[in-house]
PDB file of N, CA, C and O in Angstrom, chain B, residues numbered from 101:
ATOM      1  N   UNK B 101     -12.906  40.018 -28.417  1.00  0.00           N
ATOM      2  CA  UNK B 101     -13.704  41.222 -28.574  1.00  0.00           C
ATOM      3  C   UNK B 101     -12.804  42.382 -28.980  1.00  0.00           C
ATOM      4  O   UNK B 101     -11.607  42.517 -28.724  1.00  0.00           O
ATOM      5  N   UNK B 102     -13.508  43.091 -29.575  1.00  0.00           N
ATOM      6  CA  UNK B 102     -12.578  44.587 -30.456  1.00  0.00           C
ATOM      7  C   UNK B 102     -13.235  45.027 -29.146  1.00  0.00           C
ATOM      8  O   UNK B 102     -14.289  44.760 -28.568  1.00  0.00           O
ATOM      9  N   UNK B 103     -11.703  46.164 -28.818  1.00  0.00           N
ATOM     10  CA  UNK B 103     -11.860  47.300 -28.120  1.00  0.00           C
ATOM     11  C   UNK B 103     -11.089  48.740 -28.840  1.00  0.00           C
ATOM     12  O   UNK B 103     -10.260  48.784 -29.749  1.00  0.00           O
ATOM     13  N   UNK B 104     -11.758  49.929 -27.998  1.00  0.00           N
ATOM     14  CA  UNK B 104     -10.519  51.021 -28.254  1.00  0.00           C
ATOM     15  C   UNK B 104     -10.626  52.095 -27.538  1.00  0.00           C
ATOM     16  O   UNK B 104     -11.504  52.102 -26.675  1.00  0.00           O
ATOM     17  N   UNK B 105      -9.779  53.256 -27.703  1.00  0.00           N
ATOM     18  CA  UNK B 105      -9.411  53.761 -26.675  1.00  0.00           C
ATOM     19  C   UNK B 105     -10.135  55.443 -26.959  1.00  0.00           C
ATOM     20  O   UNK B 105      -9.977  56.154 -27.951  1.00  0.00           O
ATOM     21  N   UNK B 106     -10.741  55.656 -26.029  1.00  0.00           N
ATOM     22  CA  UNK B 106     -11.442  57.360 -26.043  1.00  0.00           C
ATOM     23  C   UNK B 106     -10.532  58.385 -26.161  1.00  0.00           C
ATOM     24  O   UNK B 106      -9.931  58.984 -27.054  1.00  0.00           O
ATOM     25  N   UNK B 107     -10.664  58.389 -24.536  1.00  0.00           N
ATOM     26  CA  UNK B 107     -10.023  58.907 -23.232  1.00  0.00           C
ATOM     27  C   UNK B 107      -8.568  58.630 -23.011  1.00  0.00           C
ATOM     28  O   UNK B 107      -8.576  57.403 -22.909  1.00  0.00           O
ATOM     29  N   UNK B 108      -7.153  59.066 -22.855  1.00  0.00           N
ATOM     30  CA  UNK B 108      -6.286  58.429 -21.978  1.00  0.00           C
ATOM     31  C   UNK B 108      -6.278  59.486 -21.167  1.00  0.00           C
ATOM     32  O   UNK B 108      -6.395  60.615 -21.643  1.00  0.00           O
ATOM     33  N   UNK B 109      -6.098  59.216 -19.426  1.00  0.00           N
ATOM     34  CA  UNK B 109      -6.023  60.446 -18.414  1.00  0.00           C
ATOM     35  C   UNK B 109      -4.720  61.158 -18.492  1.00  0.00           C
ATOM     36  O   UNK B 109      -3.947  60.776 -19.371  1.00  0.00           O
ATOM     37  N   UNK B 110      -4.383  62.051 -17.779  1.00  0.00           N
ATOM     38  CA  UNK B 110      -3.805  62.673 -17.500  1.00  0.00           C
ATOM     39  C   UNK B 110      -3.536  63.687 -16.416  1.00  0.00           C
ATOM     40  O   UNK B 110      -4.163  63.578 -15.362  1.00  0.00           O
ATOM     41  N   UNK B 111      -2.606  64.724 -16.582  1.00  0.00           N
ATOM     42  CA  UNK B 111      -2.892  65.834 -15.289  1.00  0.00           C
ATOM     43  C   UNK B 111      -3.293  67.084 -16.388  1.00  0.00           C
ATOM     44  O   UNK B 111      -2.633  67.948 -16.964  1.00  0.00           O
ATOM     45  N   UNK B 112      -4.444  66.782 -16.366  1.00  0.00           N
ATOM     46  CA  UNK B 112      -4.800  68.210 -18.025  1.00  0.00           C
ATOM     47  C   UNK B 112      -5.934  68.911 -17.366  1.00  0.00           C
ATOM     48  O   UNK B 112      -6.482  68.419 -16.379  1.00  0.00           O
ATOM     49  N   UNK B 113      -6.320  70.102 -17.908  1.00  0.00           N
ATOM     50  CA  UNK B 113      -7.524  70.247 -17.300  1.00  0.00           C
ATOM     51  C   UNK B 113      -8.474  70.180 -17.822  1.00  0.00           C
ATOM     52  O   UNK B 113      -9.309  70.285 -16.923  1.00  0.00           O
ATOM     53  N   UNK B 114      -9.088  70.043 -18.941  1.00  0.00           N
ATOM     54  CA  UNK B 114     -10.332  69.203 -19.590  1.00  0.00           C
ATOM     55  C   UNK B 114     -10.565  67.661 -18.621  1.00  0.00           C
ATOM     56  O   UNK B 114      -9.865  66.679 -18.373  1.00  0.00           O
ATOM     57  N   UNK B 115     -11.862  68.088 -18.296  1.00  0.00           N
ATOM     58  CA  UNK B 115     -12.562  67.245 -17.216  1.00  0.00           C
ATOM     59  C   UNK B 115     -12.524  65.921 -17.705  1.00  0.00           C
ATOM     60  O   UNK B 115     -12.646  64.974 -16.927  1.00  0.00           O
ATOM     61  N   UNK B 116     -12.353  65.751 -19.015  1.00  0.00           N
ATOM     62  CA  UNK B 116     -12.554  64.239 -19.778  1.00  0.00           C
ATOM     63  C   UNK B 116     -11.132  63.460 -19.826  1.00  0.00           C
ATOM     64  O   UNK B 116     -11.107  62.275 -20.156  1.00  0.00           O
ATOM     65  N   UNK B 117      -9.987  64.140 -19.499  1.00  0.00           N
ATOM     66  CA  UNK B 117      -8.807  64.173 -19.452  1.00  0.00           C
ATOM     67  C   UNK B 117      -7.873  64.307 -18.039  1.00  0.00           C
ATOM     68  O   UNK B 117      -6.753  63.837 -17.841  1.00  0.00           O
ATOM     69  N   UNK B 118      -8.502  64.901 -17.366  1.00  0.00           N
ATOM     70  CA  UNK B 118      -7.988  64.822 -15.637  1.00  0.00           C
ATOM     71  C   UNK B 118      -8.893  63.463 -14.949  1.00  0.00           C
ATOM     72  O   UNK B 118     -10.033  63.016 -14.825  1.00  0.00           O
ATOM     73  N   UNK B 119      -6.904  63.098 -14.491  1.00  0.00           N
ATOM     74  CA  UNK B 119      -7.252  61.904 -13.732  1.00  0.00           C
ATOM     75  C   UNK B 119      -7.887  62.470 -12.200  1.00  0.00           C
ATOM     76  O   UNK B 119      -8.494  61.822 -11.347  1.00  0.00           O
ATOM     77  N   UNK B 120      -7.637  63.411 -12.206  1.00  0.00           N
ATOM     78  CA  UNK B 120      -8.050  63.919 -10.335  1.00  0.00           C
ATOM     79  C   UNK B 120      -9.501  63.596 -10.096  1.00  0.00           C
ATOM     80  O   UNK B 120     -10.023  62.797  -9.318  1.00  0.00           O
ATOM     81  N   UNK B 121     -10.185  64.716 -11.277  1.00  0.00           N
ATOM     82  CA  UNK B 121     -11.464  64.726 -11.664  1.00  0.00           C
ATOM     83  C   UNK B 121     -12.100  64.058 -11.853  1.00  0.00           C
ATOM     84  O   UNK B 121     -13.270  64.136 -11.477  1.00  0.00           O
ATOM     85  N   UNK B 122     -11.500  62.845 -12.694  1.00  0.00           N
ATOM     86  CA  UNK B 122     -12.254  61.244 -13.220  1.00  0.00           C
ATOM     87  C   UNK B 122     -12.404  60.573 -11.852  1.00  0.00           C
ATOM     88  O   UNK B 122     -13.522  60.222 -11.474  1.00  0.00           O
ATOM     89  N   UNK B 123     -11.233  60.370 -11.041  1.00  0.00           N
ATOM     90  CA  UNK B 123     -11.136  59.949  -9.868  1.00  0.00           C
ATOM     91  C   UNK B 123     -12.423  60.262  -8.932  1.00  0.00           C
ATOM     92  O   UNK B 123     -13.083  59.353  -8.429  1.00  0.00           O
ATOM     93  N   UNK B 124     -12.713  61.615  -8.749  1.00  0.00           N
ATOM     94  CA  UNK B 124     -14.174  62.337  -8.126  1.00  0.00           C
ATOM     95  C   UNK B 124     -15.288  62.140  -8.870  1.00  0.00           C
ATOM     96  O   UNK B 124     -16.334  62.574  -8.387  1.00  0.00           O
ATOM     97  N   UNK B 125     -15.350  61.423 -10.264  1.00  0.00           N
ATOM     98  CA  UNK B 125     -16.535  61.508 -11.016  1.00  0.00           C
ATOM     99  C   UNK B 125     -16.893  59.856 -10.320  1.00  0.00           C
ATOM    100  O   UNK B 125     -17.936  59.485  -9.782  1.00  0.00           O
ATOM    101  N   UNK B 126     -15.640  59.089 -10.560  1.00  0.00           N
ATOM    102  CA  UNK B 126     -16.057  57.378 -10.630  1.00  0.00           C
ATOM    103  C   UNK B 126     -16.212  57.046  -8.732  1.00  0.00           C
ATOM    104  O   UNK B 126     -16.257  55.911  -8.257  1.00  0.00           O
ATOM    105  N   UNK B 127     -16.280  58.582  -7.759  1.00  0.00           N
ATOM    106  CA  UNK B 127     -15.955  57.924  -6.042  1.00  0.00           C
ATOM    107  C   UNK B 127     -17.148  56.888  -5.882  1.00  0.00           C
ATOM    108  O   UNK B 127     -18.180  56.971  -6.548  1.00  0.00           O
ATOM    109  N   UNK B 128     -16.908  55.912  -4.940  1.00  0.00           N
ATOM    110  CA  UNK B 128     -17.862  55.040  -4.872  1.00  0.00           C
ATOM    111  C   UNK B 128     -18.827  54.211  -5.685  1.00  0.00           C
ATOM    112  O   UNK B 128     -19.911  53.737  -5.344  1.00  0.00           O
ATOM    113  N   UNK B 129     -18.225  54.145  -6.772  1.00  0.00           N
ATOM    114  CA  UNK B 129     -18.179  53.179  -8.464  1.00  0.00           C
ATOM    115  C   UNK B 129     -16.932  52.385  -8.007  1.00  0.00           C
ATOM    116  O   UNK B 129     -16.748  51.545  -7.126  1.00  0.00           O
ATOM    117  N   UNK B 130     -16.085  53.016  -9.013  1.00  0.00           N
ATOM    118  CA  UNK B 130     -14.837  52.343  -8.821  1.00  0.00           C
ATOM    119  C   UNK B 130     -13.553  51.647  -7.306  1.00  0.00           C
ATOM    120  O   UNK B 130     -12.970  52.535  -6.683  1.00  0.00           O
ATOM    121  N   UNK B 131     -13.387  50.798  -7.069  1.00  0.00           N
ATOM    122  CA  UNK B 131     -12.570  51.175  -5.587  1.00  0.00           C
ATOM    123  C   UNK B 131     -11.262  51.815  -5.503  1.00  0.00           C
ATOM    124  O   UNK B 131     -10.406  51.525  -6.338  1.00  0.00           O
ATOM    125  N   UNK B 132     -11.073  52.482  -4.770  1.00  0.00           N
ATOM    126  CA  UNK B 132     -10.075  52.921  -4.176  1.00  0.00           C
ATOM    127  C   UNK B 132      -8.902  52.390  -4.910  1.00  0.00           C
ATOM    128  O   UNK B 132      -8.119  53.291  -5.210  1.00  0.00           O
ATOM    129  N   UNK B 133      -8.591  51.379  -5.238  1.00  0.00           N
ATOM    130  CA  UNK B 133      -7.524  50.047  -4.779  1.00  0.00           C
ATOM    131  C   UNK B 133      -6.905  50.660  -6.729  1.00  0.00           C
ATOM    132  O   UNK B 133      -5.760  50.535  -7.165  1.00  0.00           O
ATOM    133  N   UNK B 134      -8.071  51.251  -7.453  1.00  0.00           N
ATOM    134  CA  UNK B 134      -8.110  51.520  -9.056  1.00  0.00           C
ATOM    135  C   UNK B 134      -7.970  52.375  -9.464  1.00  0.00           C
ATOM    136  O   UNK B 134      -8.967  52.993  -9.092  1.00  0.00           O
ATOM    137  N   UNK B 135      -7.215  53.243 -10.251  1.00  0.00           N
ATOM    138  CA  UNK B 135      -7.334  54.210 -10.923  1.00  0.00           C
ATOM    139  C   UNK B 135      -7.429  54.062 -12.426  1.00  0.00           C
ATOM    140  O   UNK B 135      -6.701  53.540 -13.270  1.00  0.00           O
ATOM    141  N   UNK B 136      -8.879  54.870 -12.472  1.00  0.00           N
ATOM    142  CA  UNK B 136      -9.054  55.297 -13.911  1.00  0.00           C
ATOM    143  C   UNK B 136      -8.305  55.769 -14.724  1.00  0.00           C
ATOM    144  O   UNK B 136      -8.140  56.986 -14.642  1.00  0.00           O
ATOM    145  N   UNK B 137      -7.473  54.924 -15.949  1.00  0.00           N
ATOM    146  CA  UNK B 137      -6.233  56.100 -16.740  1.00  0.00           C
ATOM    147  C   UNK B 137      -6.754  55.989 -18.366  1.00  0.00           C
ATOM    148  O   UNK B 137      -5.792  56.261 -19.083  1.00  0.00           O
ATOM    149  N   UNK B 138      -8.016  55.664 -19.203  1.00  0.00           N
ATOM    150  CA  UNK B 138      -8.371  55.973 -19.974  1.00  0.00           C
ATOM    151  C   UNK B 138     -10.277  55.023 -20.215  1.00  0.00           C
ATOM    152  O   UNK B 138     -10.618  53.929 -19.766  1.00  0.00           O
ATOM    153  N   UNK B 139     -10.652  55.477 -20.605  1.00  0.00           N
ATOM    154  CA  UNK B 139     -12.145  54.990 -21.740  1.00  0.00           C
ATOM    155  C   UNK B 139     -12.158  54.617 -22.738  1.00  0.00           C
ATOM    156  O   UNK B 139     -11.335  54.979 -23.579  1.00  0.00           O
ATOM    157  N   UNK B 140     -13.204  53.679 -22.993  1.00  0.00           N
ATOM    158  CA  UNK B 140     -13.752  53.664 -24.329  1.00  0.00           C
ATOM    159  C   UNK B 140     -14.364  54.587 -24.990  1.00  0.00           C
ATOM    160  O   UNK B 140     -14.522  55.738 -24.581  1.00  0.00           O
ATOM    161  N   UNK B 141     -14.864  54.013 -26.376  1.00  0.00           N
ATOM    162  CA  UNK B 141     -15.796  55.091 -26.580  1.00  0.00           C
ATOM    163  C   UNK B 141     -17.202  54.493 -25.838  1.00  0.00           C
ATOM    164  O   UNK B 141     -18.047  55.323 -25.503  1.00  0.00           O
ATOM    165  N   UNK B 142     -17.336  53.718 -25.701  1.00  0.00           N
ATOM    166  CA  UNK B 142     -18.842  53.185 -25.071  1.00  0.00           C
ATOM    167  C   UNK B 142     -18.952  53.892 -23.551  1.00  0.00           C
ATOM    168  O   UNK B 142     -19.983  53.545 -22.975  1.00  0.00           O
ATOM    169  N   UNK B 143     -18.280  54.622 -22.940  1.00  0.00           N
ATOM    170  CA  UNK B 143     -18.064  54.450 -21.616  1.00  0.00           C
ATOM    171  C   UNK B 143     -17.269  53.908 -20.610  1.00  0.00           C
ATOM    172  O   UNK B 143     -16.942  54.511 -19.588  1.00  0.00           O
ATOM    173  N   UNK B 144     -16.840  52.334 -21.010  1.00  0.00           N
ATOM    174  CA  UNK B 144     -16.179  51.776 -20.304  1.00  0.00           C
ATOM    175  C   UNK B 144     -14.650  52.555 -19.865  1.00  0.00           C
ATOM    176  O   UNK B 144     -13.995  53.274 -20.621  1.00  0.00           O
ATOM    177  N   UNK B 145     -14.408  52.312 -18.895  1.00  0.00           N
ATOM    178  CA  UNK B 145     -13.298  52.369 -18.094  1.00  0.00           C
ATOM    179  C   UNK B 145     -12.049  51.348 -18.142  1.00  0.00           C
ATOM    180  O   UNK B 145     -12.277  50.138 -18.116  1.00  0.00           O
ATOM    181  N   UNK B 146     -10.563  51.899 -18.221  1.00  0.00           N
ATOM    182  CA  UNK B 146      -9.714  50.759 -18.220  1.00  0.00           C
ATOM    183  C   UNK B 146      -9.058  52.139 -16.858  1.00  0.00           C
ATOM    184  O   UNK B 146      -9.016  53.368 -16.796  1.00  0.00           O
ATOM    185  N   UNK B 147      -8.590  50.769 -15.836  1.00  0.00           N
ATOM    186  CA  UNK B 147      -8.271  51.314 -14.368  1.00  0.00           C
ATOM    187  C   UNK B 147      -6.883  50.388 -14.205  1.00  0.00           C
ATOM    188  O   UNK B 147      -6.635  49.278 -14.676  1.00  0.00           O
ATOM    189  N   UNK B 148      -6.105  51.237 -13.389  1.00  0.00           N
ATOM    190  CA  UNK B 148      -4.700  50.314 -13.488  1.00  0.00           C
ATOM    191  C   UNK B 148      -4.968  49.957 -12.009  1.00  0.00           C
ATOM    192  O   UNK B 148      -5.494  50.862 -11.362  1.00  0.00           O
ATOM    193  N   UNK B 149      -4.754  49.024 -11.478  1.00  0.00           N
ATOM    194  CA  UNK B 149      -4.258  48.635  -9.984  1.00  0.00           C
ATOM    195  C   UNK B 149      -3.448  49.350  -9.137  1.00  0.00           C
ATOM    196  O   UNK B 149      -2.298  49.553  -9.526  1.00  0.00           O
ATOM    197  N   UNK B 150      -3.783  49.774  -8.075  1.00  0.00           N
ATOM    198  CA  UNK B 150      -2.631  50.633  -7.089  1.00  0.00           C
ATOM    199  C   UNK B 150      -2.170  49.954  -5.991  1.00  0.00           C
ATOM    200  O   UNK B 150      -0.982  49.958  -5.666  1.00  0.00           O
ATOM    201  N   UNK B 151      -3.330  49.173  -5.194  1.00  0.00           N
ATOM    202  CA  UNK B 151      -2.909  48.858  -4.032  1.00  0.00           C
ATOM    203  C   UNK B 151      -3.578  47.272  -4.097  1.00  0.00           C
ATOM    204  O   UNK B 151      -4.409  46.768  -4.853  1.00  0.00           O
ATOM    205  N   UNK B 152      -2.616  46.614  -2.648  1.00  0.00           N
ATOM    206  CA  UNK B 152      -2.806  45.112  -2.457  1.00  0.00           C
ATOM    207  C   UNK B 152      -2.878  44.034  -3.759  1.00  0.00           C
ATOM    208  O   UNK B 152      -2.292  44.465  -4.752  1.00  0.00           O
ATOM    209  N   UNK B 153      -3.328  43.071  -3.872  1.00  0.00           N
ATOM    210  CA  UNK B 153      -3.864  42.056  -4.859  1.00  0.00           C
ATOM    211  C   UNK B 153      -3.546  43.178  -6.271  1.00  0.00           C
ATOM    212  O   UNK B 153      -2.624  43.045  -7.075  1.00  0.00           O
ATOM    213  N   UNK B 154      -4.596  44.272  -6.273  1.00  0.00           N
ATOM    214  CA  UNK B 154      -5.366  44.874  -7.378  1.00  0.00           C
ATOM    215  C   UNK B 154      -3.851  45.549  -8.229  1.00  0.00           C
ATOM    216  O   UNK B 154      -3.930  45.928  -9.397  1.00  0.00           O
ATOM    217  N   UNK B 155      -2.592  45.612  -7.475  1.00  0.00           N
ATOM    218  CA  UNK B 155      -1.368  46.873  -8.170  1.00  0.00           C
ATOM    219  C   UNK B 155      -0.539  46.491  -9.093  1.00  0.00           C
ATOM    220  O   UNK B 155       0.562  46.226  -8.610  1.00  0.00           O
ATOM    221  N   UNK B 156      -0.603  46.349 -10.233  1.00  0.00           N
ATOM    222  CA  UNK B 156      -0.385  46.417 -11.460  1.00  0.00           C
ATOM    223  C   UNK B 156      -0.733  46.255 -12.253  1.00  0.00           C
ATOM    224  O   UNK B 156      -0.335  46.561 -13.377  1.00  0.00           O
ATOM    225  N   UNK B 157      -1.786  45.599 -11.846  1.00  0.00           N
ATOM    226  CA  UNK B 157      -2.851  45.060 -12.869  1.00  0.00           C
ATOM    227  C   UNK B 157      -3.774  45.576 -13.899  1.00  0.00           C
ATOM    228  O   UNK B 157      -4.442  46.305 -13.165  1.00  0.00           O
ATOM    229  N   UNK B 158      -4.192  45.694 -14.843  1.00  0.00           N
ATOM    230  CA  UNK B 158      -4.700  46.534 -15.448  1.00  0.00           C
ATOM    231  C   UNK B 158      -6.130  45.982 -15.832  1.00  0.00           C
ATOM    232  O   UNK B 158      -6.124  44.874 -16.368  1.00  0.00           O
ATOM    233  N   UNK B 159      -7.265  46.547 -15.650  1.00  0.00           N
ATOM    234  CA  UNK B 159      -8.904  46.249 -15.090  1.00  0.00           C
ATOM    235  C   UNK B 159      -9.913  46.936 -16.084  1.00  0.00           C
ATOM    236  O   UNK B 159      -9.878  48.166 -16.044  1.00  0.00           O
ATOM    237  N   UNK B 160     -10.854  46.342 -17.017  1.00  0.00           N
ATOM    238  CA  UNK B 160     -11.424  46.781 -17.634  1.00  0.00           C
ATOM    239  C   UNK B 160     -12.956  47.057 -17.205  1.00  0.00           C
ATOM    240  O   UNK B 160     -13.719  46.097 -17.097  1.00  0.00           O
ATOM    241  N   UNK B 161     -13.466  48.558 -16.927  1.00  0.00           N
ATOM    242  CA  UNK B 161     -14.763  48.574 -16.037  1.00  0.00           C
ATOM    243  C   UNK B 161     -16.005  48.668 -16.962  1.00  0.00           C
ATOM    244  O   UNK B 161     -16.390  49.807 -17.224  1.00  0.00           O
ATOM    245  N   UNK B 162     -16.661  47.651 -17.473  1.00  0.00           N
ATOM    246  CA  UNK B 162     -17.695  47.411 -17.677  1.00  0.00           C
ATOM    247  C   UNK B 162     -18.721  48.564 -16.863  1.00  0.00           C
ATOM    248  O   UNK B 162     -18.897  48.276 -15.679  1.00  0.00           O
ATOM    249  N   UNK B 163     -19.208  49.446 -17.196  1.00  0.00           N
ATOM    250  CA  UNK B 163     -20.061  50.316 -16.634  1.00  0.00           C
ATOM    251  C   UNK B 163     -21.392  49.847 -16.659  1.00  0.00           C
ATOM    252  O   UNK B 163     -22.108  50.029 -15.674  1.00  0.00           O
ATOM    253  N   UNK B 164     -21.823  49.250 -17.690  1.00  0.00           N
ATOM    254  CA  UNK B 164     -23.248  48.601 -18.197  1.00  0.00           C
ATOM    255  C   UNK B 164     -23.795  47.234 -16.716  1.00  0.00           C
ATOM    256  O   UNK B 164     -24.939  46.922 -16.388  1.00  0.00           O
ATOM    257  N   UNK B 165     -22.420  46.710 -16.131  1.00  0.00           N
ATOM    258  CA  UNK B 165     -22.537  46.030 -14.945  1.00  0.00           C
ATOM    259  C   UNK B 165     -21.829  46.159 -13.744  1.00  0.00           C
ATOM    260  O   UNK B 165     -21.576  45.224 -12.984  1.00  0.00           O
ATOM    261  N   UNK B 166     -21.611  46.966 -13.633  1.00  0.00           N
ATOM    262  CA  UNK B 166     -21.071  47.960 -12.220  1.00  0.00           C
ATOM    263  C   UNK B 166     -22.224  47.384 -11.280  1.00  0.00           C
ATOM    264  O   UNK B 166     -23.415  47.267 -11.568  1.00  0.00           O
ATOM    265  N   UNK B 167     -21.611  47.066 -10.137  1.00  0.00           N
ATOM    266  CA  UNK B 167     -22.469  46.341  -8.589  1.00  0.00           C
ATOM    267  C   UNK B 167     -23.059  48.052  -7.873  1.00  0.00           C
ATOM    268  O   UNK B 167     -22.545  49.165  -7.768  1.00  0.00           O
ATOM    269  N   UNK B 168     -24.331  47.461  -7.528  1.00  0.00           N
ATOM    270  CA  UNK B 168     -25.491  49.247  -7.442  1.00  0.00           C
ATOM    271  C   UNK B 168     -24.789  49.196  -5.384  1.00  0.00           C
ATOM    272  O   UNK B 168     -24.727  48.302  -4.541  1.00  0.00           O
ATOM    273  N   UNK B 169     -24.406  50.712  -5.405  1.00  0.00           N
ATOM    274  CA  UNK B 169     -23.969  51.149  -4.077  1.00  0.00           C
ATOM    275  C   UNK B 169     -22.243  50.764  -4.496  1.00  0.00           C
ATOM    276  O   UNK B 169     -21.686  50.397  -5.530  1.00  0.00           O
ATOM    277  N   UNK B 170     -21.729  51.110  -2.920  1.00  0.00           N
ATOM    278  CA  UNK B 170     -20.735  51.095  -2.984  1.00  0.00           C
ATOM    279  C   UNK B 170     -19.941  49.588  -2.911  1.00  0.00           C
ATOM    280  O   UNK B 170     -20.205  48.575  -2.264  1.00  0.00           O
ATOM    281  N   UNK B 171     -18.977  49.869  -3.762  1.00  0.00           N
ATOM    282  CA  UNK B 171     -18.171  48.060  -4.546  1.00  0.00           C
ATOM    283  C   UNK B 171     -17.180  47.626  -3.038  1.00  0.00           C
ATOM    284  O   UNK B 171     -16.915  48.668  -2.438  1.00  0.00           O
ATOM    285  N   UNK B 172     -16.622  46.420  -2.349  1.00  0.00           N
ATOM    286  CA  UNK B 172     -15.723  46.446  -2.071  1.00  0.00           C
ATOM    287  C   UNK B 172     -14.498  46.389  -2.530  1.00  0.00           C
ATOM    288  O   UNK B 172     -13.507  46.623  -1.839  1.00  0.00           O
ATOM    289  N   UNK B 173     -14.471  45.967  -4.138  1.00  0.00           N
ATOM    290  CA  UNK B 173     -13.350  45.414  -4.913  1.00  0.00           C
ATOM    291  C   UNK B 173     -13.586  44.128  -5.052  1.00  0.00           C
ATOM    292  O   UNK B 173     -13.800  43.682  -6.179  1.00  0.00           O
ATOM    293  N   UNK B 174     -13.589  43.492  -4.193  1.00  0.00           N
ATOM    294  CA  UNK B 174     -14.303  41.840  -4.477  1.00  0.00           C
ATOM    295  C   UNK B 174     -14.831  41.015  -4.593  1.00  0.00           C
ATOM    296  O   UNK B 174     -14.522  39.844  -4.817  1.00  0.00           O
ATOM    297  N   UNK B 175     -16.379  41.882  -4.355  1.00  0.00           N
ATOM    298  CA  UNK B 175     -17.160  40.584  -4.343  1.00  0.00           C
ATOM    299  C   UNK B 175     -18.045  40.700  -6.208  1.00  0.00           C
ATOM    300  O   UNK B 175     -18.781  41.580  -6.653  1.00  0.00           O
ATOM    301  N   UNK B 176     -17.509  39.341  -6.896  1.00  0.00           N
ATOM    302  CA  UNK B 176     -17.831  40.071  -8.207  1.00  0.00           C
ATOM    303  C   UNK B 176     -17.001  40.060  -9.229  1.00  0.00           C
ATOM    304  O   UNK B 176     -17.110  40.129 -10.454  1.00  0.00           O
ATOM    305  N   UNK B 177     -16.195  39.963  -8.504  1.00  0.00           N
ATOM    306  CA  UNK B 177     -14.968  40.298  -9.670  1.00  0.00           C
ATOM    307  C   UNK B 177     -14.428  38.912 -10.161  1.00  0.00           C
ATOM    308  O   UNK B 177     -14.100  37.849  -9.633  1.00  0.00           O
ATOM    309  N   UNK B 178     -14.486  39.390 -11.315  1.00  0.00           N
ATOM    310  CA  UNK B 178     -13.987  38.640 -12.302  1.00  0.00           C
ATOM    311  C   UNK B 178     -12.125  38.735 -13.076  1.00  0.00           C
ATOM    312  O   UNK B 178     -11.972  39.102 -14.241  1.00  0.00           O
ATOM    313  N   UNK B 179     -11.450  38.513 -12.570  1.00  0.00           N
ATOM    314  CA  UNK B 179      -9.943  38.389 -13.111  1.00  0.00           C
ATOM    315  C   UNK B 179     -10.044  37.303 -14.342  1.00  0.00           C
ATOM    316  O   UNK B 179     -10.717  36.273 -14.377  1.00  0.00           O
ATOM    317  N   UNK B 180      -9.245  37.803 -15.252  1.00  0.00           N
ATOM    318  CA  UNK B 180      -8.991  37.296 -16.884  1.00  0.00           C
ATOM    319  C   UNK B 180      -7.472  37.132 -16.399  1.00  0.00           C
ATOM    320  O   UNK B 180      -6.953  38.180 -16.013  1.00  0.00           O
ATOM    321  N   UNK B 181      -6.868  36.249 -16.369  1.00  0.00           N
ATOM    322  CA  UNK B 181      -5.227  35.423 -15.942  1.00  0.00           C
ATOM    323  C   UNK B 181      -4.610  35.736 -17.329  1.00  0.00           C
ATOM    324  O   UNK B 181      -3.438  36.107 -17.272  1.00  0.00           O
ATOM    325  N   UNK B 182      -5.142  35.663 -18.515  1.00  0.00           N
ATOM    326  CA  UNK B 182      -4.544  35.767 -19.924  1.00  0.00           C
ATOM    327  C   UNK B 182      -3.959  36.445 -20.269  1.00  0.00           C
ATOM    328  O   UNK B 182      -3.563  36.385 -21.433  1.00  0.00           O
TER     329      UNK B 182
END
């Protein structure tokens, strides 16, 4: 699949561009364990791993199938090994 890139975060202050902000936009979407560091143009989210299992990893967030309420990180998830 073609992808590409919107968004990359930062510490900027355009709301589309601060990771702080993105962080408070995606609370209880995204987990904890992820940080948001750029978009597509569709929306989607690419989140790097911070903590446990999830930290280095780099995570592409499908927004169109995001789990409704709050995510634990695992149940759902799909890892690509490639």
């Amino acid at each position: 699949a073609d992808a590409g890139v919107h968004h990359i975060g930062g510490f900027r202050q355009e709301s589309y561009f601060s990771l702080i902000k993105i962080r408070s936009c995606y609370e209880g979407r995204i987990p904890d364990a992820l940080l948001w560091i750029m978009d597509d143009p569709f929306g989607n989210a690419i989140c790097l791993g911070l903590q446990g299992e999830s930290r280095g990893r780099v995570y592409f967030w499908d927004h169109e199938n995001e789990p409704e309420g709050n995510w634990d990180g695992v149940a759902g998830l799909q890892v690509n090994e490639s």
